[in-house]
VEXDREN-2710 file (C-alpha; in Angstrom, 1 decimal):
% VEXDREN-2710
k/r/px/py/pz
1/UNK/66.3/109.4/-141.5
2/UNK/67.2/108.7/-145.0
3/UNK/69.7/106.5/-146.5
4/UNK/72.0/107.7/-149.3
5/UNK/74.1/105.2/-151.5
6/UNK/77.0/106.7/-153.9
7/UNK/78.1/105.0/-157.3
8/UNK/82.1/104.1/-158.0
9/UNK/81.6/106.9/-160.7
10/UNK/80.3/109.6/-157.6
11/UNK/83.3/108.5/-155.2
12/UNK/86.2/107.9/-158.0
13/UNK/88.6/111.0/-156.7
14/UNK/89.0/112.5/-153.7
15/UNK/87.5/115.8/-155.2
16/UNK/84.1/113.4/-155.9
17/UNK/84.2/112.1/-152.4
18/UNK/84.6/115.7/-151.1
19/UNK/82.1/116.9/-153.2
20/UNK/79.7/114.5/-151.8
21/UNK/80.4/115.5/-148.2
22/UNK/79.4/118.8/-149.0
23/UNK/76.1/117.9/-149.9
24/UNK/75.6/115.6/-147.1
25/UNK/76.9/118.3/-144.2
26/UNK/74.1/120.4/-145.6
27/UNK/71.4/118.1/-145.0
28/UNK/73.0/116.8/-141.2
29/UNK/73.0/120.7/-140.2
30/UNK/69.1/120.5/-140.8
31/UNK/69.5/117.7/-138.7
32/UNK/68.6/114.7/-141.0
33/UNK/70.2/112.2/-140.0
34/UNK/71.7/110.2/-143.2
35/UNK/72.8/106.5/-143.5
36/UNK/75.1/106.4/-146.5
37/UNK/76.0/103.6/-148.5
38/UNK/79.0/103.5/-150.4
39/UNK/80.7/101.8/-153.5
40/UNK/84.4/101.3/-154.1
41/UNK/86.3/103.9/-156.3
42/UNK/85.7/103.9/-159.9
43/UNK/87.0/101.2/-160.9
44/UNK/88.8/99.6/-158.0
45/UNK/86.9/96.6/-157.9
46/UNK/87.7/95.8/-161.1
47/UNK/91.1/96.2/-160.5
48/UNK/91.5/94.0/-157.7
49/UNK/89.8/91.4/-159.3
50/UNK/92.9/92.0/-161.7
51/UNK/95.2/91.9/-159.0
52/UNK/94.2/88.5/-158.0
53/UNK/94.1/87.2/-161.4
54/UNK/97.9/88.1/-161.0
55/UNK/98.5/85.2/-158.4
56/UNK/96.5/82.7/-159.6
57/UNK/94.0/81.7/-162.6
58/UNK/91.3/80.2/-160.2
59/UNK/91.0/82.3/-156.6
60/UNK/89.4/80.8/-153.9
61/UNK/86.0/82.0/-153.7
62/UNK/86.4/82.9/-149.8
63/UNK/90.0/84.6/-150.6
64/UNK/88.6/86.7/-153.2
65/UNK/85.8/88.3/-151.3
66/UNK/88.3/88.7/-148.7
67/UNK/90.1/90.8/-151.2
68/UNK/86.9/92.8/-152.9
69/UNK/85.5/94.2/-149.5
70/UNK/88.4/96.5/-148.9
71/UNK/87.5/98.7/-152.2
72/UNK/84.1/99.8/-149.6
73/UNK/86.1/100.1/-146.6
74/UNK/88.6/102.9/-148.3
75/UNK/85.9/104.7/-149.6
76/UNK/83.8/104.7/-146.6
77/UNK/86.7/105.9/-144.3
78/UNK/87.6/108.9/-146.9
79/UNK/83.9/110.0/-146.9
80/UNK/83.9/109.8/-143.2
81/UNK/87.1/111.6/-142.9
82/UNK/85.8/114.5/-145.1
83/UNK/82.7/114.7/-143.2
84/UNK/84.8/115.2/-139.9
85/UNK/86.6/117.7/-141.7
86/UNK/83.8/119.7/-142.4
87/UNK/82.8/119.7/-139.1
88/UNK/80.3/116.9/-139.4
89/UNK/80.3/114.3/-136.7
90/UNK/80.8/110.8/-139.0
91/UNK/82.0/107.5/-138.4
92/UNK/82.6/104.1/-141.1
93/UNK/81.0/101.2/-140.5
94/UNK/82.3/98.0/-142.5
95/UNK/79.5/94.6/-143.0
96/UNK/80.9/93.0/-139.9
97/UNK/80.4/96.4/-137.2
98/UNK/76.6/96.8/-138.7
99/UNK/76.1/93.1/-138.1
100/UNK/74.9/92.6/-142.1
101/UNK/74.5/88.6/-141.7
102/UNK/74.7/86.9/-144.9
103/UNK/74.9/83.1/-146.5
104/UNK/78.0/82.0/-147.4
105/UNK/77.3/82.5/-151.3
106/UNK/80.6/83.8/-151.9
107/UNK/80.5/86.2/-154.6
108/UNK/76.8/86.2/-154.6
109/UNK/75.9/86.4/-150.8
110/UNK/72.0/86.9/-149.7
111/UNK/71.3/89.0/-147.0
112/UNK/69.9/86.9/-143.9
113/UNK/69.5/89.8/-141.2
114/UNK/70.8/93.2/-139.9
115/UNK/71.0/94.8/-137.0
116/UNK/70.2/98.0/-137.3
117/UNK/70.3/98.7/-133.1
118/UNK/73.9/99.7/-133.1
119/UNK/73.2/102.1/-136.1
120/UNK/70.1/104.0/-134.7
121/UNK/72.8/104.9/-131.6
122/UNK/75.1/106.0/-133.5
123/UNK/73.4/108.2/-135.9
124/UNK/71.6/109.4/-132.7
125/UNK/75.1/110.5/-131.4
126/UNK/76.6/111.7/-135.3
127/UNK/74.2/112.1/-137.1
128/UNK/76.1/110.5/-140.2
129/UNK/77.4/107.0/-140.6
130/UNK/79.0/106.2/-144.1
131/UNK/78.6/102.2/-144.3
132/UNK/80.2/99.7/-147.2
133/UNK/78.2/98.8/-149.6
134/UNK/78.6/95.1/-151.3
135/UNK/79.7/93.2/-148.9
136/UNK/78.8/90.9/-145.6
137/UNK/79.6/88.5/-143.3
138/UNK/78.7/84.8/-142.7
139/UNK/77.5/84.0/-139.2
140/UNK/80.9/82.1/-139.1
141/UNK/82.2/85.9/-139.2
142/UNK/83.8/85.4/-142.9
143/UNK/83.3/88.6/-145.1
144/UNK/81.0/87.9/-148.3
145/UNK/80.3/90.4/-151.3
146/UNK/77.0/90.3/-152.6
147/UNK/77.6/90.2/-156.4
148/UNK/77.3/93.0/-159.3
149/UNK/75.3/95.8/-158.4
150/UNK/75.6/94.8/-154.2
151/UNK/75.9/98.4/-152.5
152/UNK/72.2/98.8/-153.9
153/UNK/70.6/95.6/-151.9
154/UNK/72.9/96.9/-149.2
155/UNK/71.4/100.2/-149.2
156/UNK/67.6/98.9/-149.7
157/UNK/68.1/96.4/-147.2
158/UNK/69.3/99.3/-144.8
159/UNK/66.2/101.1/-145.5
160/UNK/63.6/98.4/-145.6
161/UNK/65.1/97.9/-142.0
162/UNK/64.9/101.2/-140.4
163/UNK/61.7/101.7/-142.4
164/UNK/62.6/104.8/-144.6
165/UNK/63.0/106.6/-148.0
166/UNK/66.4/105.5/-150.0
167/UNK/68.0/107.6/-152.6
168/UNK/70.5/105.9/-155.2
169/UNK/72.9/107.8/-156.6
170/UNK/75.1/107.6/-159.9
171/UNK/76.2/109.3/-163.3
172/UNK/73.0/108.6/-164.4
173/UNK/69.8/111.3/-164.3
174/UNK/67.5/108.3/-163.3
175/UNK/65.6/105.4/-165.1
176/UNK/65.4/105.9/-169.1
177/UNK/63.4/104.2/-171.5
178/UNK/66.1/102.7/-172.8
179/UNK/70.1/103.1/-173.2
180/UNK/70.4/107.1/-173.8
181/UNK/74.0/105.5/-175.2
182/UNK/72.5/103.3/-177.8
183/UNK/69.4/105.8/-178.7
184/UNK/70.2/109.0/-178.3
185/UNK/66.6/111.2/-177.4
186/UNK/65.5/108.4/-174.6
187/UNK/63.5/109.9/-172.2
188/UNK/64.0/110.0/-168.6
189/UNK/61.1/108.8/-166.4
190/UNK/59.2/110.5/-164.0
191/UNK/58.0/107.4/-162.1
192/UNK/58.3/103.5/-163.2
193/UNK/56.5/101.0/-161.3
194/UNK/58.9/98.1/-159.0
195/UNK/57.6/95.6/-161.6
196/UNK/58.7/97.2/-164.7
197/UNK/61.9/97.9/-163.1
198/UNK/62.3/94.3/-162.0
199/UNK/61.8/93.1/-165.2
200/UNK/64.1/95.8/-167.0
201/UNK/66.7/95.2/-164.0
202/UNK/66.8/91.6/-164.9
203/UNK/66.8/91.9/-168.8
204/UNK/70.1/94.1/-168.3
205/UNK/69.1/97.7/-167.4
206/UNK/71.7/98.8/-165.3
207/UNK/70.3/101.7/-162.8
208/UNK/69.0/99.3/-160.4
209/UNK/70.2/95.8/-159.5
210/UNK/67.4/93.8/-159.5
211/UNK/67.4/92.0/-156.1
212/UNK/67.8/95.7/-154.4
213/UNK/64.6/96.3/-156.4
214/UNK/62.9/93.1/-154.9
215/UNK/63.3/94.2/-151.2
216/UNK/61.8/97.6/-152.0
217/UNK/58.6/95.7/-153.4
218/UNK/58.4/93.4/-150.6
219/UNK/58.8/96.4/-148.2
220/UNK/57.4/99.4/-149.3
221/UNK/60.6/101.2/-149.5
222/UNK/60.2/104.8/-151.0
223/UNK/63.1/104.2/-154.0
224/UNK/64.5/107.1/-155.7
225/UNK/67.0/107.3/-158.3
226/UNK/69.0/110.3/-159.0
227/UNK/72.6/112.0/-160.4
228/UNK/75.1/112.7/-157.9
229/UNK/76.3/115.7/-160.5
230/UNK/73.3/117.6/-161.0
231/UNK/70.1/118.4/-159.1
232/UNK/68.0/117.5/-162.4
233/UNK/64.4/115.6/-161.1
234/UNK/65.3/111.9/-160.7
235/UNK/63.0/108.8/-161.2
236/UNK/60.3/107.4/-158.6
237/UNK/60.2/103.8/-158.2
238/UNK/56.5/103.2/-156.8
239/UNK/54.2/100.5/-156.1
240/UNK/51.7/101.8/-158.4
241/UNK/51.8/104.4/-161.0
242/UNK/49.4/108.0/-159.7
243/UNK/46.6/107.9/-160.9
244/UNK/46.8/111.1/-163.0
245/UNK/49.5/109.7/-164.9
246/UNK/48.8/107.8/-168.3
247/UNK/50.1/104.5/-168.1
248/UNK/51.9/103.5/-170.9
249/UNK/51.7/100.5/-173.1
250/UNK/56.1/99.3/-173.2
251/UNK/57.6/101.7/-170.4
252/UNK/61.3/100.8/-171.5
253/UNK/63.4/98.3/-174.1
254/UNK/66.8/96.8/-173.1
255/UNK/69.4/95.1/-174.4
256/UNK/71.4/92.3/-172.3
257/UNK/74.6/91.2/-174.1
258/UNK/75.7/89.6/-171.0
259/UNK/74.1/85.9/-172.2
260/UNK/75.2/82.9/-173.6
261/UNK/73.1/80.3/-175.6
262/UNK/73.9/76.1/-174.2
263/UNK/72.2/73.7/-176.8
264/UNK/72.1/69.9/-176.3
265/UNK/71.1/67.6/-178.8
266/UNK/70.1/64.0/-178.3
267/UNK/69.1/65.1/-174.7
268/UNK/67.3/62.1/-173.1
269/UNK/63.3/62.4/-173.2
270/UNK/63.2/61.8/-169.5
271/UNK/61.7/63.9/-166.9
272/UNK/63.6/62.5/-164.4
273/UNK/66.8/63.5/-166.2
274/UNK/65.1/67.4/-166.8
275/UNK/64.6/67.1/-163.2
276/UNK/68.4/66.1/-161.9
277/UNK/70.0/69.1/-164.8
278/UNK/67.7/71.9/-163.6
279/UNK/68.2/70.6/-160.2
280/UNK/71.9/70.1/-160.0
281/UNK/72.3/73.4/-162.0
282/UNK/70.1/75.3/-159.4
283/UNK/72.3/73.6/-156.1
284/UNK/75.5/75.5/-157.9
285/UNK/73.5/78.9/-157.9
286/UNK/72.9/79.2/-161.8
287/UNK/70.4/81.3/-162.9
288/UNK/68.5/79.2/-166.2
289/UNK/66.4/81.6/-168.1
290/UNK/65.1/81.2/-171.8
291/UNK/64.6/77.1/-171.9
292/UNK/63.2/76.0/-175.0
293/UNK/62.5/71.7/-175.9
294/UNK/61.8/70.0/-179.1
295/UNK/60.9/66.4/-178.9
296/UNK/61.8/64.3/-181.9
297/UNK/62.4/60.5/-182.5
298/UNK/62.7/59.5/-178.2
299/UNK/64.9/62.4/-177.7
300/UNK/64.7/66.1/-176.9
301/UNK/66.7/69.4/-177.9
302/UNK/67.3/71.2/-175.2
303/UNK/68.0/75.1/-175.4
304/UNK/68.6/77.8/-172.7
305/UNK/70.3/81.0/-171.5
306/UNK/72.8/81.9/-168.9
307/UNK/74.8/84.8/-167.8
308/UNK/78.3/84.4/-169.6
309/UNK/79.5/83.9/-166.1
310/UNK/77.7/80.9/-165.3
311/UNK/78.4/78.9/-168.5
312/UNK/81.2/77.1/-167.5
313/UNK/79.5/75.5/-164.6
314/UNK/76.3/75.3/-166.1
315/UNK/78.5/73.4/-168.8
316/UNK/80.3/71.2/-166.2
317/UNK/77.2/70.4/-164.4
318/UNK/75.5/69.3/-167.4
319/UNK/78.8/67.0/-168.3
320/UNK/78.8/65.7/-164.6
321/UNK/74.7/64.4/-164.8
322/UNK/74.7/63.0/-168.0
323/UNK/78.2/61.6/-168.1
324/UNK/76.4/58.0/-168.1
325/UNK/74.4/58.6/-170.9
326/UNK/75.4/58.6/-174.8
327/UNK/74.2/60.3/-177.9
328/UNK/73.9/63.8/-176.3
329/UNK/76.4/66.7/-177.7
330/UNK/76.4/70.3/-175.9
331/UNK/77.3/73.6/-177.9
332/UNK/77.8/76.7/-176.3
333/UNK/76.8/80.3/-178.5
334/UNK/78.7/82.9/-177.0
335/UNK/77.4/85.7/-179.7
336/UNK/73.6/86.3/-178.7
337/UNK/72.0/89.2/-176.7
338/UNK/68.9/89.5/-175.4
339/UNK/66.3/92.2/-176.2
340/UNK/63.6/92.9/-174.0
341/UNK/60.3/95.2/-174.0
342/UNK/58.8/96.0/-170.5
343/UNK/55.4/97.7/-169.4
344/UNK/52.7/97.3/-167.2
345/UNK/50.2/98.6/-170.3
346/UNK/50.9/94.9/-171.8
347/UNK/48.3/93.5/-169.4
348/UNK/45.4/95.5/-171.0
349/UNK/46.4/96.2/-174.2
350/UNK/46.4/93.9/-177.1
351/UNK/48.8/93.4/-179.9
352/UNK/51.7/94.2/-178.5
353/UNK/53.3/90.9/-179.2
354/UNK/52.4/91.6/-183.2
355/UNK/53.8/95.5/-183.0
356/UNK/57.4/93.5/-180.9
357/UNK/58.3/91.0/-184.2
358/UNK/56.9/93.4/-186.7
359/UNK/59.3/96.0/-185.2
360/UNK/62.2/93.2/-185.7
361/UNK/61.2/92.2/-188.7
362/UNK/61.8/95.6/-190.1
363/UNK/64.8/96.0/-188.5
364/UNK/65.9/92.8/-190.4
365/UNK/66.8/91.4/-186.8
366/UNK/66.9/87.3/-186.8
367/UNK/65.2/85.8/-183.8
368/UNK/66.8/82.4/-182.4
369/UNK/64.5/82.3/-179.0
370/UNK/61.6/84.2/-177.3
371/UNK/59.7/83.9/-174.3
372/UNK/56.8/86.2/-172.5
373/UNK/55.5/87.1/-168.9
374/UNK/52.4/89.1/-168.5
375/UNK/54.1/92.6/-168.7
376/UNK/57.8/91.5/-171.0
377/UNK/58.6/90.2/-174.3
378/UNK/62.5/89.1/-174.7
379/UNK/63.8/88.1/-177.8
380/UNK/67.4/86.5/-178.1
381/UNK/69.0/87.9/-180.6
382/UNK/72.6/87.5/-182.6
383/UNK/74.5/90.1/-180.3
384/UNK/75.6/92.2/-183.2
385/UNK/72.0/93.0/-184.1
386/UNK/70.8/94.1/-181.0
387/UNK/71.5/97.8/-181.1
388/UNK/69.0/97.5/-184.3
389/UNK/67.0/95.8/-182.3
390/UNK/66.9/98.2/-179.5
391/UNK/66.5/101.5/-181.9
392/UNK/63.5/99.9/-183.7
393/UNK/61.6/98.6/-181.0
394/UNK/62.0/102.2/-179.3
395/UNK/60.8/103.8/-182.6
396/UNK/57.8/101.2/-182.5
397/UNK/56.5/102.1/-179.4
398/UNK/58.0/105.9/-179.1
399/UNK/59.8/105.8/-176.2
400/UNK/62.4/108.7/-177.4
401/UNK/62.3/112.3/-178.7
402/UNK/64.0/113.8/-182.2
403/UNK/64.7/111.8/-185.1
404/UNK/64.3/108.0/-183.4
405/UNK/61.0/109.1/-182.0
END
């Protein structure tokens, strides 16, 4: 058994969707038997977020993933139908048939459980089943989406399950070193290790979502990452680089633009206050990354980093906890990026912080924050000098071929 997910960009016309069953009937003729995860259309999401915008400014948070799970369900029916066209026994399965339990996150849902007993009959009986991606559904039985990048925790979570191999599929070749878009010449990687590509997942890579990459650490789930349009050699997520392979010292650079910078001043030199922010923050499911303090005179300047999504309630919640308090101001910088350099090698290997700033420094990029784990640097950045960023930081450490190398 193997399960298969499928980009919006591999299922955005019929013809793709076609195209895709052709490959699959190959493989269920051998007599693999495939679970396939799929994403909505191209852009379809996107647009129905759009459409609901069209009613009303703020949707209901249950309403709207109400709306989002259909873009998986017309997909997964089309596949399916193709499939039986071709004379491959398929059926659709939507979040609530599979039994994919969920909280009640709406628009960020975590997968609780899944019963995978209803889906080892079928594809005993089929052979295929093409199942939605994205979505899930509360105990209560109300659907749930799981946020950006979804049908890949779907399709982990599938495979972690039924304890086999899953392929990910998209317009992409695999995992590169860093944006091919930004630098052209970045190489493609043979294998990258679930760490790295946790880290580069969460500074903004986009290949992987980084929660789909979390349940294939935790469960040993073989991860491969390939084109739907080509048969090129796609990228191995392992566990553990082989041991013939040299491990290098920065495995990939991104660039997250997707961040926003919240300063207070005159922030109250209280732990009990840091305490009730961070915590009241955390209970509305904000993610806090970058903090920086400076004490100074009985009060503190408090500086961290969210994803532009998040700022307004970040924002509100901060309003709402220190509402009693006086002499605080909060400013909001929506024009930063963050740049990040990832690689195992950073464990061993020193001066890699030195070779990081000199890169920037000769780049003429101004840093305005910075923080560190064992195998990632981030910077943050003003947002329009982060492609500079990106390109010298790659040439540092020779991450692409030609002219940037």
């Amino acid at each position: 058994m193997i399960v298969r997910k499928y980009g919006g960009s591999s299922v955005a016309t019929p013809e793709r969707i076609r195209r895709i069953a052709e490959k699959l009937a190959l493989h269920a003729k051998d007599g693999t038997r495939l679970a396939v995860v799929v994403s909505a259309m191209g852009k379809t999401t996107n647009g129905l977020i759009e459409l609901a915008g069209g009613v009303t400014k703020n949707p209901e948070p249950r309403e709207l993933d109400m709306l989002l799970s259909t873009g998986e369900q017309v997909t997964a029916a089309l596949l399916a139908m193709a499939l039986n066209d071709m004379g491959v026994p398929a059926i659709s399965y939507n979040a609530f048939q599979l039994g994919m339990v969920t909280t009640a996150s709406y628009g960020n849902a975590r997968i609780v459980d899944l019963d995978v007993g209803k889906l080892s009959k079928e594809l005993e009986r089929r052979g295929v089943v093409v199942i939605t991606g994205f979505q899930g559904v509360t105990e209560d039985g109300d659907l749930t989406t799981l946020g950006r990048g979804g049908s890949d925790t779907s399709a982990v979570a599938i495979a972690a399950k039924c304890g086999c191999r899953c392929e990910i599929y998209s317009d992409v070749a695999g995992v590169y070193t860093c944006d091919p878009h930004v630098v052209p010449g970045a190489r493609k990687l043979d294998y990258i290790t679930c760490d790295e590509m946790l880290e580069l997942a969460a500074q903004g890579a986009k290949v992987l979502h980084s929660r789909a990459v979390e349940i294939a650490k935790k469960h040993s789930v073989e991860l491969y990452c390939a084109s739907t349009f080509s048969e090129e050699r796609g990228t191995y997520v392992v566990g553990t680089l082989p041991e013939w392979l040299e491990q290098p010292v920065v495995t990939g650079v991104t660039a997250d633009t997707n961040q926003m910078k919240v300063t207070v001043n005159g922030f109250p030199n209280d732990m009990s206050v840091y305490a009730a922010v961070f915590d009241a923050i955390a209970g509305k499911g904000v993610n806090i990354d970058m903090i920086s303090t400076v004490s100074e005179n009985g009060h503190s300047h408090l500086t961290f980093t969210v994803v532009d999504s998040s700022v307004r309630i970040a924002r509100e919640t901060l309003e709402s906890v220190l509402s009693g308090r006086t002499g605080w101001t909060v400013r909001v910088d929506e024009s930063v990026a963050k740049v990040s350099a990832v690689g195992v090698g950073m464990k061993s290997a020193p001066g890699v912080a030195a070779r990081f700033f000199v890169a920037l420094d000769k780049a003429g990029v101004h840093m305005v924050g910075t923080t560190t784990s064992e195998i990632k640097i981030s910077a943050l950045v003003p947002r329009e000098e982060a492609p500079r960023a990106v390109e010298f930081l790659v040439r540092e450490f020779g991450l692409a071929d030609g002219p940037e190398a």
